[in-house]
PDB file of the backbone (N, CA, C, O) and the ligand in Angstrom, with CONECT records:
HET     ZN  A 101       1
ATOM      1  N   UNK A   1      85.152  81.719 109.135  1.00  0.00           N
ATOM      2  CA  UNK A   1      86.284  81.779 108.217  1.00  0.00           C
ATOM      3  C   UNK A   1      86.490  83.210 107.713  1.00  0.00           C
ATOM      4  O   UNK A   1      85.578  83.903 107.262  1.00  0.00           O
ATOM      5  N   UNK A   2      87.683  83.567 107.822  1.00  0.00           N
ATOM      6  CA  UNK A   2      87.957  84.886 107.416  1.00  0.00           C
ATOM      7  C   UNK A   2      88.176  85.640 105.851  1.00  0.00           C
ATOM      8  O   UNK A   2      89.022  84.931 105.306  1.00  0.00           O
ATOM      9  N   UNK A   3      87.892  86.462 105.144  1.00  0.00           N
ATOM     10  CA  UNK A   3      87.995  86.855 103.983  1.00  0.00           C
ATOM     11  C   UNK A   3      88.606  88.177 103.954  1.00  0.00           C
ATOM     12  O   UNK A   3      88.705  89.005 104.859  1.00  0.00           O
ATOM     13  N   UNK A   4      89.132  88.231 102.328  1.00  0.00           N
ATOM     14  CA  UNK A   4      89.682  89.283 102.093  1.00  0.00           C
ATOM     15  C   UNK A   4      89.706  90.076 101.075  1.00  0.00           C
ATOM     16  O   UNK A   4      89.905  89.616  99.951  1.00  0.00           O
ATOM     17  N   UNK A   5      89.544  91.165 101.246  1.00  0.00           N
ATOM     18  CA  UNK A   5      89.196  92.458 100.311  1.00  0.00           C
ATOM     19  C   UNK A   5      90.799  93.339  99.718  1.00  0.00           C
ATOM     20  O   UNK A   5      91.913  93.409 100.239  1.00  0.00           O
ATOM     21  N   UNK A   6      90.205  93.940  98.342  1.00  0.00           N
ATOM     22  CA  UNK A   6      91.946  93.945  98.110  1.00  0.00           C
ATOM     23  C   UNK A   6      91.518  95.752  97.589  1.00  0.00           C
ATOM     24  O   UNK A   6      90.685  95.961  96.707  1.00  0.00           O
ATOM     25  N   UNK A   7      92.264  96.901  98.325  1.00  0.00           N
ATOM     26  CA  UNK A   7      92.550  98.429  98.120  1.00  0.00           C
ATOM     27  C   UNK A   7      93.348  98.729  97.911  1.00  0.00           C
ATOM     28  O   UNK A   7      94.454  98.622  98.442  1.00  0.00           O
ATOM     29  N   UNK A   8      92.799  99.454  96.593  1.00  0.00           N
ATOM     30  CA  UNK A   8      94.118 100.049  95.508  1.00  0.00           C
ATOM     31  C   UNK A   8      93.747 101.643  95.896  1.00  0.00           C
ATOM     32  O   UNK A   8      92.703 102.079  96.381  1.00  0.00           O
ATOM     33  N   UNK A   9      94.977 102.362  95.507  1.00  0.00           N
ATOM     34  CA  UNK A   9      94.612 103.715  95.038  1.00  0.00           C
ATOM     35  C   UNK A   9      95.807 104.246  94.185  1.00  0.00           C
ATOM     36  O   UNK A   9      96.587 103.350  93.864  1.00  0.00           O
ATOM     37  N   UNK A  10      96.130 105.494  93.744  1.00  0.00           N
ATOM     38  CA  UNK A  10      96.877 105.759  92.636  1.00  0.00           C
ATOM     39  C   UNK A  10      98.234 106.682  93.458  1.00  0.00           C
ATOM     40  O   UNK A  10      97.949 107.752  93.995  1.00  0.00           O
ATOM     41  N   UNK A  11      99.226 106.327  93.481  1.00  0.00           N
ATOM     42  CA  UNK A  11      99.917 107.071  93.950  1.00  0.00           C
ATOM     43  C   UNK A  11     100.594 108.055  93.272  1.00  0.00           C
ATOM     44  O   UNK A  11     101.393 108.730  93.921  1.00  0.00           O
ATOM     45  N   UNK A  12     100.375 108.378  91.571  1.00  0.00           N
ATOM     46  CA  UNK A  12     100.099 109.252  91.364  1.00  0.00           C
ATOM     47  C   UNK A  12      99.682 110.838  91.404  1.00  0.00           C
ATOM     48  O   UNK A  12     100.167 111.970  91.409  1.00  0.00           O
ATOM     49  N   UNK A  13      98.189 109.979  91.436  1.00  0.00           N
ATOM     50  CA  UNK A  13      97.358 111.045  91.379  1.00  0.00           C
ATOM     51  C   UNK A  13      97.158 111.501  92.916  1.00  0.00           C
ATOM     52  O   UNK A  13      96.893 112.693  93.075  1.00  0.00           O
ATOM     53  N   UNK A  14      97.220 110.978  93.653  1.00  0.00           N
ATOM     54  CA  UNK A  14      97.062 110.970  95.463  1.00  0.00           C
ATOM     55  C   UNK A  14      95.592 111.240  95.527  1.00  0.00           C
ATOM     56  O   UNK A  14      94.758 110.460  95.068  1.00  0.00           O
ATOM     57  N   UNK A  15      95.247 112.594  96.228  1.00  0.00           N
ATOM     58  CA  UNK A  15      93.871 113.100  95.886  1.00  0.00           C
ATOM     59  C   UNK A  15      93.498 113.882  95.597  1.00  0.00           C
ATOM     60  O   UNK A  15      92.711 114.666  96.128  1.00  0.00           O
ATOM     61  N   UNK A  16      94.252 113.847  94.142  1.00  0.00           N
ATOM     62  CA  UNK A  16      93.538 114.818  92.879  1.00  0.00           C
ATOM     63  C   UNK A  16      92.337 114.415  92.797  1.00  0.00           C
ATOM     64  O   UNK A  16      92.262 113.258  92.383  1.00  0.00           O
ATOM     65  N   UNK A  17      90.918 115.130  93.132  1.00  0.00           N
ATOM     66  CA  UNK A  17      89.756 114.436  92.662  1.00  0.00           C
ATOM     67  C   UNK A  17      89.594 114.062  90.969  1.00  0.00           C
ATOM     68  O   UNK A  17      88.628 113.353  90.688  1.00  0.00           O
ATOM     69  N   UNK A  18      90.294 114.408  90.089  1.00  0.00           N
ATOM     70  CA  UNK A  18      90.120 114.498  89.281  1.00  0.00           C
ATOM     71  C   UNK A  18      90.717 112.920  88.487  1.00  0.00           C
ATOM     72  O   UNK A  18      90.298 112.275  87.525  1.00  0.00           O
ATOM     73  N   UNK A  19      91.914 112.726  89.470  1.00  0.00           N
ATOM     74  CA  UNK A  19      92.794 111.676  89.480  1.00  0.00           C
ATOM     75  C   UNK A  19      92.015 110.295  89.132  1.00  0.00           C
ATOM     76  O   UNK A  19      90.846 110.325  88.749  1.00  0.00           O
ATOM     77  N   UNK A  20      92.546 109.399  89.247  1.00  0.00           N
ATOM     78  CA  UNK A  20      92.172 107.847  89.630  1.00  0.00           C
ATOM     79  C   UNK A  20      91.519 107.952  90.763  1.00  0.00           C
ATOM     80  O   UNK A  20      91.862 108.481  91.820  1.00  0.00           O
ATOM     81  N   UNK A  21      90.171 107.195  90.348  1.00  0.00           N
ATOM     82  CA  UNK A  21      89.643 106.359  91.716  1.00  0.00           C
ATOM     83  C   UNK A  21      88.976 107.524  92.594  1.00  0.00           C
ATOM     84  O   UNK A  21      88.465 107.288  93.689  1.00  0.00           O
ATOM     85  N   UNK A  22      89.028 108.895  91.978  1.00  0.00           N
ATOM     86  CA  UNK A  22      88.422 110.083  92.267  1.00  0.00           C
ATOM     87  C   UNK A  22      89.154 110.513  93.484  1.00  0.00           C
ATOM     88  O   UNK A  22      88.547 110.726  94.534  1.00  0.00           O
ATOM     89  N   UNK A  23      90.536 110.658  93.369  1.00  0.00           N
ATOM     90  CA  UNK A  23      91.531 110.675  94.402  1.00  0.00           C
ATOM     91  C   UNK A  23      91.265 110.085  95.771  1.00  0.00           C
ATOM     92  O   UNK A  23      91.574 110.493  96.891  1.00  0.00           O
ATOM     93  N   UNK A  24      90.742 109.234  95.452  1.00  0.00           N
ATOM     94  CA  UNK A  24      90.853 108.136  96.700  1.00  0.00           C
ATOM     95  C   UNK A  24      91.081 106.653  96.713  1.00  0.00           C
ATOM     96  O   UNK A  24      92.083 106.176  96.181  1.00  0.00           O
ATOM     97  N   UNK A  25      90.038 105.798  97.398  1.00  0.00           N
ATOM     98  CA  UNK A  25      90.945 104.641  97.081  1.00  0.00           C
ATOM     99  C   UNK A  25      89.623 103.513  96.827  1.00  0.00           C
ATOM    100  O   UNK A  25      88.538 103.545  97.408  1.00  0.00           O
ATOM    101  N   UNK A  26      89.958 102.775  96.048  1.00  0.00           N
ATOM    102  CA  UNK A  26      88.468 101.787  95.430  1.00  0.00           C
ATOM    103  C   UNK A  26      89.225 100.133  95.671  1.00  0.00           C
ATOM    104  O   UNK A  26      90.304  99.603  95.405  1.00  0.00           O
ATOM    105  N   UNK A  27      87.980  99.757  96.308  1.00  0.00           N
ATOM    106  CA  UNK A  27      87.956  98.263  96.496  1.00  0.00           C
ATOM    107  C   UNK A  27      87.736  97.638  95.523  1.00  0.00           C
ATOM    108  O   UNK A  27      86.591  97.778  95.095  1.00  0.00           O
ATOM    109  N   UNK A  28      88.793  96.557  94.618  1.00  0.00           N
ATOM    110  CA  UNK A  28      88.553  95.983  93.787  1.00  0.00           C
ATOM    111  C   UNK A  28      88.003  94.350  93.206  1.00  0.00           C
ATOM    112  O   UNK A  28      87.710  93.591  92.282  1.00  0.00           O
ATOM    113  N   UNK A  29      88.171  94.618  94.634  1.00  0.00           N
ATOM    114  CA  UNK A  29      87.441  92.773  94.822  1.00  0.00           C
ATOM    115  C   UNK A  29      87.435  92.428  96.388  1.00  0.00           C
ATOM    116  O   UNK A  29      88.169  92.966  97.218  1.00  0.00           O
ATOM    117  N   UNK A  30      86.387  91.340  96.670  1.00  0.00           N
ATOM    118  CA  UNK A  30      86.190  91.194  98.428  1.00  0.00           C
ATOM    119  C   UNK A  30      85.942  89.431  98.103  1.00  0.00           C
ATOM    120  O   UNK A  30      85.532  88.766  97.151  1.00  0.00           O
ATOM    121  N   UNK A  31      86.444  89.161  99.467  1.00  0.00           N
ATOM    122  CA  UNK A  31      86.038  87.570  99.760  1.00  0.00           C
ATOM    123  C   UNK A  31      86.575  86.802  99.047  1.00  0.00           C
ATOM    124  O   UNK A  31      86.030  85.884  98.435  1.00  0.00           O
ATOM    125  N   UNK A  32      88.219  87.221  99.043  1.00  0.00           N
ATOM    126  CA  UNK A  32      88.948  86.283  98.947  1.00  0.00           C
ATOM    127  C   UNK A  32      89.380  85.214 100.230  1.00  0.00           C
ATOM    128  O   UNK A  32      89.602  85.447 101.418  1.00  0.00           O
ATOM    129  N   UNK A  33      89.395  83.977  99.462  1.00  0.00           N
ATOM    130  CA  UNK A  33      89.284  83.082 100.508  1.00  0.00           C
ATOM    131  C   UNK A  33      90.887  83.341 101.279  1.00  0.00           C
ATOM    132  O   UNK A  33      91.071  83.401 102.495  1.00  0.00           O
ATOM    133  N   UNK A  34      91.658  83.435 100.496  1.00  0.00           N
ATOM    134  CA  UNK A  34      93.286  83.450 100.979  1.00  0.00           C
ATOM    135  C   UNK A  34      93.849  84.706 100.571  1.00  0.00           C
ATOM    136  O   UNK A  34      93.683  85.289  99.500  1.00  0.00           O
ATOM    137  N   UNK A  35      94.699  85.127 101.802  1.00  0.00           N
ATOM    138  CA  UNK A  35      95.907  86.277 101.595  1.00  0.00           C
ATOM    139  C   UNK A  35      96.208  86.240 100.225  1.00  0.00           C
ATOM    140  O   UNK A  35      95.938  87.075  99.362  1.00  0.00           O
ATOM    141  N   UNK A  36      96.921  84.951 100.111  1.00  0.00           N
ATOM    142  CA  UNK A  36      97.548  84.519  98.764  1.00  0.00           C
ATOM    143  C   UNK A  36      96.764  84.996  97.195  1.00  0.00           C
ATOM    144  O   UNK A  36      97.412  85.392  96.226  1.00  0.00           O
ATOM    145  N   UNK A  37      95.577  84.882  97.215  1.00  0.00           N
ATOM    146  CA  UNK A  37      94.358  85.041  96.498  1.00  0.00           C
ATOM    147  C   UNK A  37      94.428  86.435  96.140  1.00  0.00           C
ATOM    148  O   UNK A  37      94.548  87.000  95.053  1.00  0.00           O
ATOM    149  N   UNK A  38      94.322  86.857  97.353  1.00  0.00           N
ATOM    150  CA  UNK A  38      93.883  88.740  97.226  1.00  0.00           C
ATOM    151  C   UNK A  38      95.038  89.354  96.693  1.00  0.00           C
ATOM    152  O   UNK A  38      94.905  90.321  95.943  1.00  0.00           O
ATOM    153  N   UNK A  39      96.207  88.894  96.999  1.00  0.00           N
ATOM    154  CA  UNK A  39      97.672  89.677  96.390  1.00  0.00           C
ATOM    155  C   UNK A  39      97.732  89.297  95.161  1.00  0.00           C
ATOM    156  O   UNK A  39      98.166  90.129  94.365  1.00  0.00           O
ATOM    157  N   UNK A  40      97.384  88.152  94.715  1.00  0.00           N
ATOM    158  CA  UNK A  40      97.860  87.516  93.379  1.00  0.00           C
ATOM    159  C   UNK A  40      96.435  88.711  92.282  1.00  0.00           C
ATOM    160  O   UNK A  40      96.624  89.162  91.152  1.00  0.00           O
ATOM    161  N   UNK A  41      95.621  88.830  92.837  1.00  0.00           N
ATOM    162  CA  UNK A  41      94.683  89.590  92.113  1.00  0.00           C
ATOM    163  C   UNK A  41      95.027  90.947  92.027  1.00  0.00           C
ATOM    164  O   UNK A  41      94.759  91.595  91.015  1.00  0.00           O
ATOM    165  N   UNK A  42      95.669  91.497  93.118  1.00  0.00           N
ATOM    166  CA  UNK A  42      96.133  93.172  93.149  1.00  0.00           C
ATOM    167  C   UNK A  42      97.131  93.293  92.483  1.00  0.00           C
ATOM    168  O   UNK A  42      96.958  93.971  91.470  1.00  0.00           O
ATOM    169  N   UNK A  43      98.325  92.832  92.667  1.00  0.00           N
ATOM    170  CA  UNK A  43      99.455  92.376  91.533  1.00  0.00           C
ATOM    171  C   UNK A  43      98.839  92.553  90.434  1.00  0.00           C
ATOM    172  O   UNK A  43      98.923  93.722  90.061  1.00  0.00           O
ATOM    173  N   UNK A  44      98.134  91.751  89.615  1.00  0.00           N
ATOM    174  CA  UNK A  44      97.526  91.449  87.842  1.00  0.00           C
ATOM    175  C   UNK A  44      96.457  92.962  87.939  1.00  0.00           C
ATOM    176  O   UNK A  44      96.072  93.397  86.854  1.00  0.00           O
ATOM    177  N   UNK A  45      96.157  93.469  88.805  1.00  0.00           N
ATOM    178  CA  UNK A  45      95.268  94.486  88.654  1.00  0.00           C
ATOM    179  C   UNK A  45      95.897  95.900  88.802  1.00  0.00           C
ATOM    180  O   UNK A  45      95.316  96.883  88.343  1.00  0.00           O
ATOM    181  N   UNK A  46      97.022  95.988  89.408  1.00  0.00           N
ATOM    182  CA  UNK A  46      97.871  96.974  89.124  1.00  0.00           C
ATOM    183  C   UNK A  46      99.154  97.249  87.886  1.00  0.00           C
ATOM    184  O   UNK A  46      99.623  98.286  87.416  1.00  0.00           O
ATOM    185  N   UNK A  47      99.393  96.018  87.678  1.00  0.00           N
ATOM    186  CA  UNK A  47      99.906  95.635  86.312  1.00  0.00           C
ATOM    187  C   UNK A  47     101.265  96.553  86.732  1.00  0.00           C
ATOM    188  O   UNK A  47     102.113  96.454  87.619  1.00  0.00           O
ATOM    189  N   UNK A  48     100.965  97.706  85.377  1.00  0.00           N
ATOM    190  CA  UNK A  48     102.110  98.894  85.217  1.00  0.00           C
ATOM    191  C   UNK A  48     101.332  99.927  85.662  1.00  0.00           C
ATOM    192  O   UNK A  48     102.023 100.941  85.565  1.00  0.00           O
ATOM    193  N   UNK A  49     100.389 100.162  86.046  1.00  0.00           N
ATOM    194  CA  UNK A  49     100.111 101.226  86.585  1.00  0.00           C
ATOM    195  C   UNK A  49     101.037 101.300  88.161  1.00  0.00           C
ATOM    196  O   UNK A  49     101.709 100.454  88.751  1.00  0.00           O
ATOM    197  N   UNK A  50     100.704 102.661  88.452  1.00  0.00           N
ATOM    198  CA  UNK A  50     101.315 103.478  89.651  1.00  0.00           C
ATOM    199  C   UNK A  50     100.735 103.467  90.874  1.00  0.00           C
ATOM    200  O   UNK A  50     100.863 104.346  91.726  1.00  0.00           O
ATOM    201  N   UNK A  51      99.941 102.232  90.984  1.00  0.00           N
ATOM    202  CA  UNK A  51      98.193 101.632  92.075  1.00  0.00           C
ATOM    203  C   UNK A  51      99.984 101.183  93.242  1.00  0.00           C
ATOM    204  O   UNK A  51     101.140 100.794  93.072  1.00  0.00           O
ATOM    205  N   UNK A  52      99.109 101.572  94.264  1.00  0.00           N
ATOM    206  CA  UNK A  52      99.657 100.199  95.306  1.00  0.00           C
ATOM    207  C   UNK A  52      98.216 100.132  96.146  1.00  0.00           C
ATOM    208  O   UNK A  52      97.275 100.906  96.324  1.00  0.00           O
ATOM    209  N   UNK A  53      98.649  98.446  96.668  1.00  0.00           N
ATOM    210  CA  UNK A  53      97.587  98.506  96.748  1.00  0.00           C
ATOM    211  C   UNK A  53      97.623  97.465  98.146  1.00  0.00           C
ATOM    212  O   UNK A  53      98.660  96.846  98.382  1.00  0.00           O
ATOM    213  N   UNK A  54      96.553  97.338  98.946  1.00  0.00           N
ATOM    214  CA  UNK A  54      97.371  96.486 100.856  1.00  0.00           C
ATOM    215  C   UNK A  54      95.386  95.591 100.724  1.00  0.00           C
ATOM    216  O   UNK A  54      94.242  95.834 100.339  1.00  0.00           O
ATOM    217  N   UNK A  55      96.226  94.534 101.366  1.00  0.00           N
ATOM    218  CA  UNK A  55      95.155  93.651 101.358  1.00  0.00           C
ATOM    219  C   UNK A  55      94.139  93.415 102.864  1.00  0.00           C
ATOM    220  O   UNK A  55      94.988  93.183 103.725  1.00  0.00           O
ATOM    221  N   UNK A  56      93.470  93.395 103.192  1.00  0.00           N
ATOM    222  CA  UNK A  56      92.529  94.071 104.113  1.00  0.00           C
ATOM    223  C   UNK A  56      91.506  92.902 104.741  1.00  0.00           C
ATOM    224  O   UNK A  56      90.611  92.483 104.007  1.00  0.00           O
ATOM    225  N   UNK A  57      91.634  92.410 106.017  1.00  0.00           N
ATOM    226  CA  UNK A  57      90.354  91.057 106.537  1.00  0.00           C
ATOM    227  C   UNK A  57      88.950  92.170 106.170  1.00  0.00           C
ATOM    228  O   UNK A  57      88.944  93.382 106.389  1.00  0.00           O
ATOM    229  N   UNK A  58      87.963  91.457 105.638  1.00  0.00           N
ATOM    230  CA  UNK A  58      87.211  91.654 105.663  1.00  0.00           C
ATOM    231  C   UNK A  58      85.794  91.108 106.331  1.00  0.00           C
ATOM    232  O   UNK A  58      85.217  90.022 106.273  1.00  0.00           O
ATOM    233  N   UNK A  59      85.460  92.549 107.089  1.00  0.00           N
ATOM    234  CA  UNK A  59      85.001  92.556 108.273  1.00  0.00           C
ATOM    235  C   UNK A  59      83.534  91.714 108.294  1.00  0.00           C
ATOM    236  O   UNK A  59      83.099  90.960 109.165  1.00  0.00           O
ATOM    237  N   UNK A  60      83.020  92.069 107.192  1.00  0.00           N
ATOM    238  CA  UNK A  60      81.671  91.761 106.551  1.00  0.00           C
ATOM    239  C   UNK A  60      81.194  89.768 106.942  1.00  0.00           C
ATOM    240  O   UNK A  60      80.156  89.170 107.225  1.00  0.00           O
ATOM    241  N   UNK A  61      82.408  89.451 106.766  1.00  0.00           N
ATOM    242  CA  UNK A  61      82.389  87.791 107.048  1.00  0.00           C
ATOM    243  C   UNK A  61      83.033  87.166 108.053  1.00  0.00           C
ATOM    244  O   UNK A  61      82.954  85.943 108.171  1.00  0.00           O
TER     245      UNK A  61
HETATM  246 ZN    ZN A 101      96.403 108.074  88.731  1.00  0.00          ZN2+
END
């Protein structure tokens, strides 16, 4: 069964090290059971911030 991991980064800051996420890009959660799951969590986790963020099979499972 397949899972899924959800990557944000700041489009902002891009890769300002100084930026968000140390100008790169941080995994904010893994092993979601459903697509559906992992977006509904990146959505509420990007809120109003300037994050986008793409949802990713994760390879691990
Ligand atoms: Zn930023």
């Amino acid at each position: 069964m397949r899972k899924y991991k959800v990557v944000v980064w700041c489009e902002v800051c891009g890769l300002n090290h100084e930026g968000c996420f140390g100008g790169g890009t941080e995994t904010i959660g893994s092993s979601y059971e459903t697509w559906e799951d992992a977006h509904k969590t990146a959505a509420e986790y990007c809120g109003d911030h300037p994050y986008s963020y793409r949802v990713e099979e994760d390879d691990e499972y």
